[in-house]
C-alpha positions in Angstrom: 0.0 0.0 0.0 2.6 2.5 0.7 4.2 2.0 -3.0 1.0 2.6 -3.9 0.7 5.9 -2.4 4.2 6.8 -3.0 3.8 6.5 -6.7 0.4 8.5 -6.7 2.4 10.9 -5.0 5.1 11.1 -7.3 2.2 11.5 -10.2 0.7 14.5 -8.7 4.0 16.3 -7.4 6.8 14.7 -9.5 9.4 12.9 -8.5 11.9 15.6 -7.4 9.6 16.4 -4.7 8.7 13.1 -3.2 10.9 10.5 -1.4 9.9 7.2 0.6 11.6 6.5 3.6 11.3 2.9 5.6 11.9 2.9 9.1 11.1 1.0 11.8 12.2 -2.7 10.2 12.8 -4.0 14.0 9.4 -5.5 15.4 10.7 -6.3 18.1 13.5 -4.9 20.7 17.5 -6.1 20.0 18.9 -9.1 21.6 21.1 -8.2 24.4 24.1 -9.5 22.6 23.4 -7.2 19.7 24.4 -3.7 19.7 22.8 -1.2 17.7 24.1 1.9 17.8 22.0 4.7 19.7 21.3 7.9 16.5 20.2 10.4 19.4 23.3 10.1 21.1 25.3 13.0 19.7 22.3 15.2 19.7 21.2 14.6 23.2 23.0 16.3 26.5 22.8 14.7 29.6 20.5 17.5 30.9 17.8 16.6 28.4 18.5 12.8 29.8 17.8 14.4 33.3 14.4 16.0 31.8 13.0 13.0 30.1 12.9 11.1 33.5 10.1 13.6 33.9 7.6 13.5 30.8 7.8 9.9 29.3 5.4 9.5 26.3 4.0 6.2 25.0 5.6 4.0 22.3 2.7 4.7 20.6 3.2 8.5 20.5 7.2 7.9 19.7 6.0 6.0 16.6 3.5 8.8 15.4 6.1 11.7 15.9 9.1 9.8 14.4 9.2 11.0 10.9 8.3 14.9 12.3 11.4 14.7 14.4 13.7 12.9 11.6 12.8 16.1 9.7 14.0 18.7 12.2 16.5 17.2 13.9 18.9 17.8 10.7 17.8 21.9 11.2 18.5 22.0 15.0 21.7 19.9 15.0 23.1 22.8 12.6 21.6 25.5 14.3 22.9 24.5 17.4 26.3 23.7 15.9 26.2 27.7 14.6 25.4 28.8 18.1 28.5 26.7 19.6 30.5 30.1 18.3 29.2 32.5 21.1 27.0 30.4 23.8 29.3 29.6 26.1 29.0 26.2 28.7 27.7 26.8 31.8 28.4 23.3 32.8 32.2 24.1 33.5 33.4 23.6 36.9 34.2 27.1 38.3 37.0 28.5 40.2 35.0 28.9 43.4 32.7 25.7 42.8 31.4 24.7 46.0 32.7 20.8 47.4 29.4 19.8 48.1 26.6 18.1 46.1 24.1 19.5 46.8 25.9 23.4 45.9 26.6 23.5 42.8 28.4 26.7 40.5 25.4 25.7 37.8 21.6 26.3 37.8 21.7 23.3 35.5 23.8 20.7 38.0 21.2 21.2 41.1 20.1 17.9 42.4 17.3 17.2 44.0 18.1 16.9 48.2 16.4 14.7 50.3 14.9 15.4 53.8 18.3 14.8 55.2 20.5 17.0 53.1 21.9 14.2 51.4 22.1 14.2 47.2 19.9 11.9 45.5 21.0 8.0 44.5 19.9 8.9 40.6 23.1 10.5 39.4 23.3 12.0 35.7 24.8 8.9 34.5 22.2 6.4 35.4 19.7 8.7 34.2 21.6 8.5 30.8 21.7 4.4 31.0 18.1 4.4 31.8 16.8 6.9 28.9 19.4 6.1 26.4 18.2 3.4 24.7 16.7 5.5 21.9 16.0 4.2 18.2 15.3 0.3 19.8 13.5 -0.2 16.2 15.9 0.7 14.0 18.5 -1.4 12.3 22.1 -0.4 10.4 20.1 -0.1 7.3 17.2 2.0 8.5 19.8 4.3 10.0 21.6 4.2 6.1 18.1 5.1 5.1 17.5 7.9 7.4 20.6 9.5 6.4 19.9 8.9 3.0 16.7 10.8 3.1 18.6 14.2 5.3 20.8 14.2 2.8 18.2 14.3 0.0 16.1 16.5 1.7 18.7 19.2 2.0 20.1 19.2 -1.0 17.0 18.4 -3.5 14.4 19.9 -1.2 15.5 22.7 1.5 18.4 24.0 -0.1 16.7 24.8 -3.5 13.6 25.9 -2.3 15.6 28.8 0.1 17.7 30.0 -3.1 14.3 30.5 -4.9 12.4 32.3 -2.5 15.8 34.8 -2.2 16.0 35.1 -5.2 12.5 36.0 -6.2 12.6 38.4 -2.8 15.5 39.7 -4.3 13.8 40.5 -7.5 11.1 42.0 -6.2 12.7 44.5 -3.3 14.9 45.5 -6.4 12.2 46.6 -8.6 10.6 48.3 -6.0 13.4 50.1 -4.1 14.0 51.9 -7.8 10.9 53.1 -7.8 10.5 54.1 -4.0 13.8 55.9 -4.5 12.6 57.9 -7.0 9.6 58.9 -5.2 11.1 59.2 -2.3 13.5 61.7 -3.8 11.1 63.6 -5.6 8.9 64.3 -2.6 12.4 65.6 0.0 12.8 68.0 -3.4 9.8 69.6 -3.0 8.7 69.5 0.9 12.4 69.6 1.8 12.0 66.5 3.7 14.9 65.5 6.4 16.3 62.2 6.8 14.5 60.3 9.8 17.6 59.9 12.5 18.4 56.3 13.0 18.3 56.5 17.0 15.1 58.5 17.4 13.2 56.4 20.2 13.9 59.4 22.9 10.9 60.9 21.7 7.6 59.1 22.5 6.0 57.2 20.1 2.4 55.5 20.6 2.8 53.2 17.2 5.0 50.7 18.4 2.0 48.2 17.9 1.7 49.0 13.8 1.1 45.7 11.8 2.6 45.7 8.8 0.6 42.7 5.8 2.3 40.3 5.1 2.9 41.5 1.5 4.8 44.8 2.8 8.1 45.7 1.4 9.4 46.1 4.6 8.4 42.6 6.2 10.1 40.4 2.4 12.9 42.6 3.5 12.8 41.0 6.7 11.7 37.7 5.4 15.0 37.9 3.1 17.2 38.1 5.6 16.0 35.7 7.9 16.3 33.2 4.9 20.1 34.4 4.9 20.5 34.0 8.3 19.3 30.2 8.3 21.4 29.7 5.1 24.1 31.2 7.0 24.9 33.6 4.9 25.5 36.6 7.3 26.9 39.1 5.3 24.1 39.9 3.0 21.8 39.0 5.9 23.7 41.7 7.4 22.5 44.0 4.7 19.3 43.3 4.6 18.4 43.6 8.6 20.0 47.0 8.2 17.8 48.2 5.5 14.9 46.7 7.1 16.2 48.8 9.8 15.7 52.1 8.5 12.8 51.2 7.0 10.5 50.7 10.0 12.2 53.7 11.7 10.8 55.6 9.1 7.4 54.2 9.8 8.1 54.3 13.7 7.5 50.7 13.7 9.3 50.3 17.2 8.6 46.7 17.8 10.1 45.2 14.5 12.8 48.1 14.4 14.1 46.3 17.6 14.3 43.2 16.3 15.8 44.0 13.2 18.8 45.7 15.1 19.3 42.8 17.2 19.5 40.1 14.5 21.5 42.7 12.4 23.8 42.7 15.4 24.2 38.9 15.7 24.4 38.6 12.0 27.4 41.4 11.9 29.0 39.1 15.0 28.9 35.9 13.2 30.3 36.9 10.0 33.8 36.4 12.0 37.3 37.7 11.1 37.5 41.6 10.9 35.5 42.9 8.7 33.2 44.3 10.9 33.4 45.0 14.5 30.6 43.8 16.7 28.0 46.8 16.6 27.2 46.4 20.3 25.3 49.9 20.4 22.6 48.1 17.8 22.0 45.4 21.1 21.8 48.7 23.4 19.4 50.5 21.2 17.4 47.2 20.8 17.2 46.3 24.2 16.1 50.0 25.4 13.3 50.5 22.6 12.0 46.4 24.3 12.3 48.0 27.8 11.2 51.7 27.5 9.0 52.1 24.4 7.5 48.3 23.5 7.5 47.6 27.8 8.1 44.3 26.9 10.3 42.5 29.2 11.3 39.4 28.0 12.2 40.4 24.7 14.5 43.0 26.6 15.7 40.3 28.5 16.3 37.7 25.9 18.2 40.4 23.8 20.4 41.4 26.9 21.0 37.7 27.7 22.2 37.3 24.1 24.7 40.2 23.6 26.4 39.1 27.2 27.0 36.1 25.6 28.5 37.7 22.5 30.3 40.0 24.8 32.2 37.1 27.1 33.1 35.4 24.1 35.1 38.4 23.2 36.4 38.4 26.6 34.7 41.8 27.4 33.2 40.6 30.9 33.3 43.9 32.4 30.9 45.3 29.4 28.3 42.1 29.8 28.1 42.2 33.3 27.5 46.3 33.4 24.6 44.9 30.9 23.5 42.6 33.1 23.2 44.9 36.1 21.2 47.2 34.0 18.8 44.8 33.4 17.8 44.5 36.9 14.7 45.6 38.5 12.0 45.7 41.1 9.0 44.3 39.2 10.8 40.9 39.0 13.0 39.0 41.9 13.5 36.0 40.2 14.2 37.5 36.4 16.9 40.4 38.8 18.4 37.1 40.5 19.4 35.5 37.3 20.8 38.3 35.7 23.1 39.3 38.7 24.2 35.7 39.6 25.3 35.6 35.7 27.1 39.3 36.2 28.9 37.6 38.9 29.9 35.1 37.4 31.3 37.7 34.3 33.8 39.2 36.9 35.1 35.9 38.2 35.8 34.7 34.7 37.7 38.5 34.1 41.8 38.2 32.9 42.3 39.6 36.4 39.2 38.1 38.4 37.4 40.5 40.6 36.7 38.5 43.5 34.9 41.0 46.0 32.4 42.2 43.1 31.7 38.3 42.6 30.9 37.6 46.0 29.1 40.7 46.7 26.6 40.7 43.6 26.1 36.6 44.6 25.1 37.8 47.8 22.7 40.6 45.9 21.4 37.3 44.1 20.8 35.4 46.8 18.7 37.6 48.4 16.3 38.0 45.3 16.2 34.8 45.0 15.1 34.4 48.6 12.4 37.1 48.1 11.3 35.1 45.3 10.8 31.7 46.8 13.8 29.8 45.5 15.7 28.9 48.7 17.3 26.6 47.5 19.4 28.9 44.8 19.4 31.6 47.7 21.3 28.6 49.7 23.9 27.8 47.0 24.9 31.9 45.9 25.3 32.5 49.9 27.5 29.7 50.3 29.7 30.5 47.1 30.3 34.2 48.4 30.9 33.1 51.9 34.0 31.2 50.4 35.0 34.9 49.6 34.3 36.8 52.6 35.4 34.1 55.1 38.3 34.6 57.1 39.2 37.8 55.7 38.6 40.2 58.7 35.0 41.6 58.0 32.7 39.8 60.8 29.8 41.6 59.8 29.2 40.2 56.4 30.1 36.4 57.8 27.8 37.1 60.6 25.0 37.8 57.8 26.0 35.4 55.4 26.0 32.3 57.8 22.8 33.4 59.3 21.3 33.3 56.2 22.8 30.1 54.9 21.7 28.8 58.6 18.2 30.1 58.2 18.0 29.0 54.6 19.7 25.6 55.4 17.2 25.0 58.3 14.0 25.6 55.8 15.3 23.0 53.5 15.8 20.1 55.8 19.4 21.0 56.4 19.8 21.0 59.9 23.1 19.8 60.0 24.2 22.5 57.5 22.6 25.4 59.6 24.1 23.8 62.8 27.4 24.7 61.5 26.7 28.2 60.6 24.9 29.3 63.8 28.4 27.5 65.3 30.4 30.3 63.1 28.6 33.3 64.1 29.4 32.4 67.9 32.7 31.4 67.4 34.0 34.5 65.7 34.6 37.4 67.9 31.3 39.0 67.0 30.9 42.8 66.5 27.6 42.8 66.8 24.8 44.2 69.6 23.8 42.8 72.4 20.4 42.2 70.8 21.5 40.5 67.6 23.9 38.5 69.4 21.2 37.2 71.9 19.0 36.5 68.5 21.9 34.5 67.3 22.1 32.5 70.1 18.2 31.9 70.4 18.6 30.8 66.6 21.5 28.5 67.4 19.6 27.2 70.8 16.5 26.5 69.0 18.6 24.7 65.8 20.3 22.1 68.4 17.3 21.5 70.1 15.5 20.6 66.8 18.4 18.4 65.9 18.5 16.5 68.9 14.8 16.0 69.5 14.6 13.3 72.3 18.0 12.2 71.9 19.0 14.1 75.2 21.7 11.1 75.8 23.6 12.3 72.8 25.6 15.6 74.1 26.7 18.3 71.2 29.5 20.7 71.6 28.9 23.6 72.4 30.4 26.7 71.1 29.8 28.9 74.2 31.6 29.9 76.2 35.0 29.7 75.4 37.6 28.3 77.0 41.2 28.4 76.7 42.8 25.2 77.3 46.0 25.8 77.7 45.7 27.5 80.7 44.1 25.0 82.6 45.6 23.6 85.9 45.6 20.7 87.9 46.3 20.6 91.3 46.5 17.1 93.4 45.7 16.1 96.4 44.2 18.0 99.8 44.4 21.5 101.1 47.2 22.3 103.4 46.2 23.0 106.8 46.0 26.7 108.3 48.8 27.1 111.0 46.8 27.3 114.7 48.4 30.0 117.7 52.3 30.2 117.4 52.3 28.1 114.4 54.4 28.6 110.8 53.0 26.7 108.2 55.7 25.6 105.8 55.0 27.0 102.3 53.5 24.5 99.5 52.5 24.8 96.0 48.7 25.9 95.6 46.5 27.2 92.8 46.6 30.8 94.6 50.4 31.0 93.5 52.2 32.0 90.7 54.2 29.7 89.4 57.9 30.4 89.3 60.3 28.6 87.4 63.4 29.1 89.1 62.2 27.8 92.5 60.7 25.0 90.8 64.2 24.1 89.5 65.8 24.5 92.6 62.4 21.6 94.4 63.3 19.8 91.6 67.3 19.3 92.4 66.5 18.6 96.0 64.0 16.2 95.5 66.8 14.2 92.9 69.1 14.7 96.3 66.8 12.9 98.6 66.1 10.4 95.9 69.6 9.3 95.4 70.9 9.3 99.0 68.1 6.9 99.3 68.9 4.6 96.8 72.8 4.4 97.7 73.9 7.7 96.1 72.5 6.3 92.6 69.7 8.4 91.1 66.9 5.7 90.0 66.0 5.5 86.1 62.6 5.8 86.5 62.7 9.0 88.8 60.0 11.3 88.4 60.0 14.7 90.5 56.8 15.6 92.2 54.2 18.2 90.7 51.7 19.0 92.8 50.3 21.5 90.5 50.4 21.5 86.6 50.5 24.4 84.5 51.6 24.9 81.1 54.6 25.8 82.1 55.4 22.5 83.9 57.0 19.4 82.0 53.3 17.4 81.1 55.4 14.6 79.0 54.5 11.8 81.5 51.1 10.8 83.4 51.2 12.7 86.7 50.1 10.8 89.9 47.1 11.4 91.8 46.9 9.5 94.8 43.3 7.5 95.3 40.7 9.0 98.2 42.6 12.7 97.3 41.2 14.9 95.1 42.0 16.2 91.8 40.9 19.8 91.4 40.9 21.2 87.6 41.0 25.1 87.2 39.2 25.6 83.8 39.1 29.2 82.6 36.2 30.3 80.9 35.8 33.8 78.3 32.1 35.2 77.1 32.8 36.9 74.2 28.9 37.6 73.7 27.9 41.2 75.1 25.1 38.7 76.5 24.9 37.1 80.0 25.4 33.2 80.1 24.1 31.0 82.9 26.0 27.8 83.0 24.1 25.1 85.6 25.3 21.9 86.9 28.5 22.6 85.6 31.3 19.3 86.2 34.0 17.2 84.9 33.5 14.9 81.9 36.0 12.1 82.6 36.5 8.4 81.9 38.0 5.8 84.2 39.8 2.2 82.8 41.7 0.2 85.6 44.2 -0.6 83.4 48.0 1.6 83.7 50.0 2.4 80.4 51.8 -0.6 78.6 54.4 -1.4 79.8 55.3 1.9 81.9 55.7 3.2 78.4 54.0 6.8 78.6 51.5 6.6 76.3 47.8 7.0 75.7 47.4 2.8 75.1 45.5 1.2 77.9 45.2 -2.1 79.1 41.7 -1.9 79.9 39.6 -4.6 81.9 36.4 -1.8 81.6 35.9 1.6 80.6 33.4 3.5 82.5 32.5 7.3 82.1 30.3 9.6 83.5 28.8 10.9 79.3 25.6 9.3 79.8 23.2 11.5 82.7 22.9 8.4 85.1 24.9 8.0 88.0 24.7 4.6 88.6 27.7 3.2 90.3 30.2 6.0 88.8 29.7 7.7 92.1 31.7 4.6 93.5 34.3 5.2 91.4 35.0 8.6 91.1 33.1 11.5 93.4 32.4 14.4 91.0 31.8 18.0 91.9 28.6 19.9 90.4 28.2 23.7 90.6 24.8 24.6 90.9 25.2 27.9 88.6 28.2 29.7 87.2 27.3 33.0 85.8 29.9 34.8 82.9 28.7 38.6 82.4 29.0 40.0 79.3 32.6 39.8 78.0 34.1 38.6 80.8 36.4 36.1 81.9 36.2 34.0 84.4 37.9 30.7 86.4 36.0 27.8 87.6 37.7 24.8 90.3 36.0 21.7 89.5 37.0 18.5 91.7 37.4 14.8 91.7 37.5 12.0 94.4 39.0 8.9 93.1 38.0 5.8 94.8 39.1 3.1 92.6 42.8 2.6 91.1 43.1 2.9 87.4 43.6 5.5 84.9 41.9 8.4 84.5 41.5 11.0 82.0 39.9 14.5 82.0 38.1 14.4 78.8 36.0 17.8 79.0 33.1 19.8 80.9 29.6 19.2 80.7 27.0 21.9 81.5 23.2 23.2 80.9 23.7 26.5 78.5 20.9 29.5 79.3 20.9 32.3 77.6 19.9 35.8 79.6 20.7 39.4 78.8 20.2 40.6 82.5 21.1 39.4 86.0 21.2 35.9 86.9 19.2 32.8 86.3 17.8 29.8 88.0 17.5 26.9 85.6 15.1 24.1 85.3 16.7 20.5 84.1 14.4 19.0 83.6 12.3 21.7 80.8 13.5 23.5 77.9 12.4 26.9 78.8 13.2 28.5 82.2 12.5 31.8 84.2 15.4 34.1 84.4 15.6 36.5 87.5 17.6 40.0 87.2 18.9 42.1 89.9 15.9 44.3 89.7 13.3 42.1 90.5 12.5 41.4 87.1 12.2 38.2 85.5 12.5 36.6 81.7 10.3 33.7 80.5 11.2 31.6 77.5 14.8 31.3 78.0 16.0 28.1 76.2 18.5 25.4 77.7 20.6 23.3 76.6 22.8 20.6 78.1 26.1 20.2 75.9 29.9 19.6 76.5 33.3 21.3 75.3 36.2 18.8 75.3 39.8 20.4 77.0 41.8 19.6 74.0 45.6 21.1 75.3 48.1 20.5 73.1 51.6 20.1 73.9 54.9 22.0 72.9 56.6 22.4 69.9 59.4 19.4 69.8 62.4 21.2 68.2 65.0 18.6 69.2 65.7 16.7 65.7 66.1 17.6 62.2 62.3 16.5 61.3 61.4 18.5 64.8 62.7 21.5 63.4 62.0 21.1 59.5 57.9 20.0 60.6 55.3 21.5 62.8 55.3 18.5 65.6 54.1 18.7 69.0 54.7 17.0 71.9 52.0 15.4 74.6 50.6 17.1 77.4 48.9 14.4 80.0 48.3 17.1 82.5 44.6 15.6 82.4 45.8 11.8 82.3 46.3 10.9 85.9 47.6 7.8 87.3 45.7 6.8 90.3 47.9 5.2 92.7 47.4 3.3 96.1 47.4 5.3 99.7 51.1 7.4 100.7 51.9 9.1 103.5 51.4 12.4 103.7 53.1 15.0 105.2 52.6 18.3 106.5 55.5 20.8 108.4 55.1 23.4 110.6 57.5 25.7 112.2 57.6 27.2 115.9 60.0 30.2 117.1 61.6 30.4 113.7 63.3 33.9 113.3 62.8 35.9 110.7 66.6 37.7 110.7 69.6 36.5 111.9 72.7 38.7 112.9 76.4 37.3 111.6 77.1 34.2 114.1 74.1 34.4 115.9 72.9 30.9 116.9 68.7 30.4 117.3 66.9 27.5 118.7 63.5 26.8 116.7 61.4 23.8 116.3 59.9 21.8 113.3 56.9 19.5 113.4 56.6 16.6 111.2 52.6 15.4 111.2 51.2 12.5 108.8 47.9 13.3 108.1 47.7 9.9 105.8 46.9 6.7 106.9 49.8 5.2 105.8 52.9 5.0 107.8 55.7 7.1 107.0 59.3 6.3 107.4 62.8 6.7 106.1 62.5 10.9 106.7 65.4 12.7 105.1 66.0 16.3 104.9 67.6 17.9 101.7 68.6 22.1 101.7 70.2 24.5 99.9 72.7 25.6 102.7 73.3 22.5 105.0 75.6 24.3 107.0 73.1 26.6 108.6 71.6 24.7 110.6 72.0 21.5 112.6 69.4 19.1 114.2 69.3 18.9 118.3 69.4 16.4 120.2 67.3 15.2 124.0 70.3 14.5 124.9 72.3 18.0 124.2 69.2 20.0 125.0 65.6 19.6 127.3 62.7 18.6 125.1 60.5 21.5 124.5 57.3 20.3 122.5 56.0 23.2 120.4 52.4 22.3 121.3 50.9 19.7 123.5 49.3 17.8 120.4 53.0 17.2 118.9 54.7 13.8 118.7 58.0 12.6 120.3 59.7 12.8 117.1 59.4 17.0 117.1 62.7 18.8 117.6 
């Protein structure tokens, strides 16, 4: 039946103007081990893959349309192929891309996100394995066929029939420009007619709407060149655009005067070489007569989008992003968001890249597209500029920026995301007020307690308040004793004193005295010199010892740097105990561990059997202040302990002082006036004491590296009982004349108890003084408590 047809057809239009194509030979789908070669391949990007996931048509409909889209996809393919010249790809990865998936430089890479911020399993690639089998019907030889018939069609058919109608066009505008001329000339002659300016749309004009028939002169003009154009023939496209130009400005046709200079310019840009510049003032005229006179939008808006194209192919980003800008306005957030994100993008891409004019026009683009619903593309320009501004000094743009991405992040399911940039604002050393910062915080509050829901067992870090590890202390063991009446308490290291080297190296080469006159003048190898109290200016390469039923008391020093009040409530040491000791004395973090036990999780259980842990009720930090907090332990159980971090309830308040509720979220704050504050948010958290050691500069790698050594100021070993000692003095004097000899009296006292023996005395200066004897001189006990062994 369809030879039948055919040759009908042929009788009625001739053969030149009919061909049969057969398609389709395939009934049925290919055998997997047969490949057939996929004709849309070439044709098809991988973002129209991504698009036909979402409007699938039937087989049916695919069969129907077939021979339509054989026909036009041999006139797109070489339009697009003409456009390749001056669009450039937006799909290149960018300078400032962003790491993450689910940010990306390109409207045209954004994945769909999922509920928990993660990208979506269907990448571009499976898309493309899933909606590329294209052409299933087709063999080798129908594809020989199609090609066959493009080829025919072209050059028998398309070709042909374009020369004719040009030419005929030609023929005609000929003819009648000779005789327009003429009139034309005839009539300036006699009126003394003027020439009609070429730029004369400052003046208003109320015929922009004139129809011309479709048998004007000036709309085959048109039609002429738009044949050229397709034909690619530019030049005399060129030509005829121009006179078409002139023509409707003379008529004050506005509308198609607009278009005509803008294909005019695209035809004078595609010509290449040098023969004519681009004629970028045809795009400016064009684009204000769309905007000003024809108040048509788009068409202003598809013009400027296609000279700043034109533009960055010739490198000029500064002129297409100055376009760009100008084609920004109030009446439309979304169209004003595309058009600046794109201007950013022109002064990244610049010889010398403008970075601060990228980042601040993303941010401009950001918030239109914010005010026009798309939070998503708000989200991703934010994060892009915040690579810009971040860590360059100006805390008042992060502080913005990361609110807004934490806002933004937060709306989209992000929670993680905006976690982190509520973290950044109070980590930086804010400049802002009081009552923005306290807005922060409520923000960052409320955004941790969304995250954790009923998961109070999981503690976060907190970022408030600060505090600066290194200067943490550790002090071990009890309290000296106050001297009572006559009494001179011998001095001791305490956490009231400051810490002075010298005399610590002078302790330190009496202690290694004591310790080798015990040990038959031989100093032993693993001699360790008592530190009471640990600094960072003590020696913290080995495990100190802590003693078991004496405490350990840890001098933490916390900074606000908020201009808001903080309440922190049941405030204590985070520790964990194992009742192993380091292998093999070695002094290092590896533990033989029989059990670990720690006091993260809230209940108590048997940890209070193990180690006793101080709580402060409240510890209030005023605005900007600094502060110092003693928290103590009571070791009960040998083992190894380590200070991991503090754990506390964080209020926020802007006045006075607050009394918190554990067991709610909101609390009532009271201030020194009487007043009081509902709705303040709690939240119980931790801050780990991470102290790092000193820089090791003792080898070659030391000093060619950045290494540090360890600082186990927080990694106690707790030990069994030891005596303990305490000295007092009685009727010591305070000066001496030359050769003067004084009587005064020192009492020993063990407070542990363990007994102590083996006393040895170690000084400076042994020839000043001189122990007595009962039986050189009467006893004398310095008080009636004192034991026989006083002097």
């Amino acid at each position: 039946r369809a030879e039948m047809v055919y040759e009908d057809m042929k009788q009625r239009y001739g053969p030149q103007g009919c061909y049969l194509l057969k398609i389709n030979s395939r009934a049925s789908s290919p055998e997997e081990e047969e490949q057939i070669p996929d004709p849309w391949s070439q044709y098809l990007h991988k973002q129209n893959l991504r698009n036909q996931t979402f409007s699938k048509y039937s087989t049916n409909t695919n069969q129907k349309n077939v021979n339509s889209i054989i026909q036009c996809a041999f006139a797109i393919s070489r339009y697009v192929n003409t456009l390749k010249l001056f669009f450039s790809s937006n799909l290149d990865t960018h300078p400032l891309q962003l790491d993450t998936d689910s940010c990306t430089a390109s409207l045209l890479t954004l994945s769909p996100v999922d509920a928990d911020g993660k990208k979506s399993t269907g990448d571009t690639d499976s898309l493309a394995a899933a909606t590329g089998n294209h052409g299933t019907c087709l063999t080798l030889n129908d594809h020989d066929r199609i090609r066959q018939f493009i080829q025919e069609f072209t050059f028998r058919g398309l070709l042909p029939h374009i020369e004719k109608n040009i030419r005929q066009l030609n023929d005609q505008l000929v003819s009648r420009k000779g005789l327009s001329r003429s009139l034309f000339t005839a009539t300036k002659k006699f009126f003394g007619g003027g020439k009609v300016p070429e730029k004369s749309i400052n003046e208003p004009k109320s015929t922009y709407g004139l129809q011309y028939p479709p048998e004007a002169p000036e709309l085959q003009i048109r039609k002429m060149a738009d044949l050229c154009f397709l034909v690619q023939h530019y030049e005399l496209a060129y030509s005829c655009y121009h006179t078409a130009k002139k023509d409707f400005l003379s008529d004050q046709a506005m509308l198609y005067a607009a278009g005509a200079l803008e294909m005019a310019a695209v035809s004078a840009f595609l010509q290449g070489g040098a023969s004519r510049p681009y004629p970028s003032h045809y795009m400016d005229t064009a684009i204000q007569t769309y905007r000003d006179v024809c108040k048509n939008m788009m068409l202003a808006e598809r013009c400027a989008l296609l000279s700043a194209e034109i533009l960055k192919s010739q490198a000029k980003y500064s002129e297409a992003a100055t376009l760009l800008i100008k084609m920004t306005s109030e009446d439309s957030d979304l169209r004003s968001a595309l058009l600046l994100e794109q201007a950013a993008h022109c002064f990244i891409n610049m010889r010398n890249p403008m970075v601060r004019k990228f980042a601040f026009h993303m941010i401009l683009a950001g918030h239109r597209f914010s005010k026009a619903g798309q939070r998503r593309h708000a989200l991703r320009c934010y994060s892009q500029a915040m690579q810009v501004y971040k860590d360059r000094g100006w805390s008042l743009a992060e502080d913005h920026i990361n609110f807004t991405i934490g806002r933004q992040s937060f709306t989209l399911g992000q929670p993680e995301n905006a976690l982190q940039a509520f973290r950044q604002i109070l980590i930086n050393d804010s400049r802002q007020t009081a009552t923005q910062q306290a807005a922060f915080l409520r923000e960052y509050l409320y955004v941790v307690k969304s995250v954790l829901g009923e998961n109070e067992s999981c503690l976060p870090q907190l970022p408030l308040p600060h505090i600066h590890s290194s200067a943490t202390r550790v002090y071990f063991g009890h309290e000296r004793r106050l001297a009572e009446g006559d009494k001179q308490a011998a001095t001791h290291v305490s956490l009231d004193q400051e810490y002075d080297q010298d005399l610590s190296v002078l302790w330190c080469q009496l202690e290694e005295q004591l310790a080798a006159s015990a040990n038959r003048g031989i100093l032993p190898s693993n001699f360790q010199a008592t530190q009471c109290c640990l600094n960072s200016q003590t020696n913290n390469l080995h495990h100190p010892l802590a003693v078991i039923e004496e405490p350990i008391i840890v001098e933490v020093t916390f900074r606000n740097p908020l201009k808001v009040s903080l309440l922190l409530s049941n405030l204590s040491l985070l520790w964990r105990f194992s009742t192993g000791t380091p292998l093999g004395g070695k002094e290092s973090s590896e533990q033989i561990s029989e059990e670990m036990i720690t006091n993260e999780d809230t209940s108590a259980g048997e940890k209070e059997e193990i180690v006793t842990t101080e709580i402060i009720k409240e510890f209030y930090l005023g605005s900007e202040e600094t502060k110092t907090a003693r928290l103590k332990l009571l070791p009960h159980r040998t083992g190894q302990l380590n200070i991991v971090g503090v754990i506390y309830n964080l209020t926020s308040s802007h006045l006075g002082e607050a009394s918190s509720n554990t067991d709610g979220m909101f609390t009532r704050i009271s201030t020194p006036s009487g007043q009081q504050m509902l709705d303040s948010m709690i939240i119980r958290g931790r801050q780990d004491l991470k102290i790092q050691g000193p820089r090791l500069n003792l080898t070659k790698e030391d000093k060619m590296q950045v290494r540090y050594g360890a600082d186990r100021r927080l990694e106690p070993i707790i030990t069994p009982p030891m005596p303990l000692m305490e000295v007092f003095f009685l009727q010591f004097p305070t000066a001496l004349l030359c050769g003067e000899i004084r009587k005064a009296y020192v009492e020993f006292c063990n407070v542990s108890a363990v007994a102590l023996c083996g006393l040895r005395v170690a000084s400076t200066h042994p020839d000043f003084f001189t122990f007595g004897s009962q039986s050189t001189a009467p006893f004398t006990p310095p008080s009636p408590g004192s034991a026989e062994n006083c002097s």
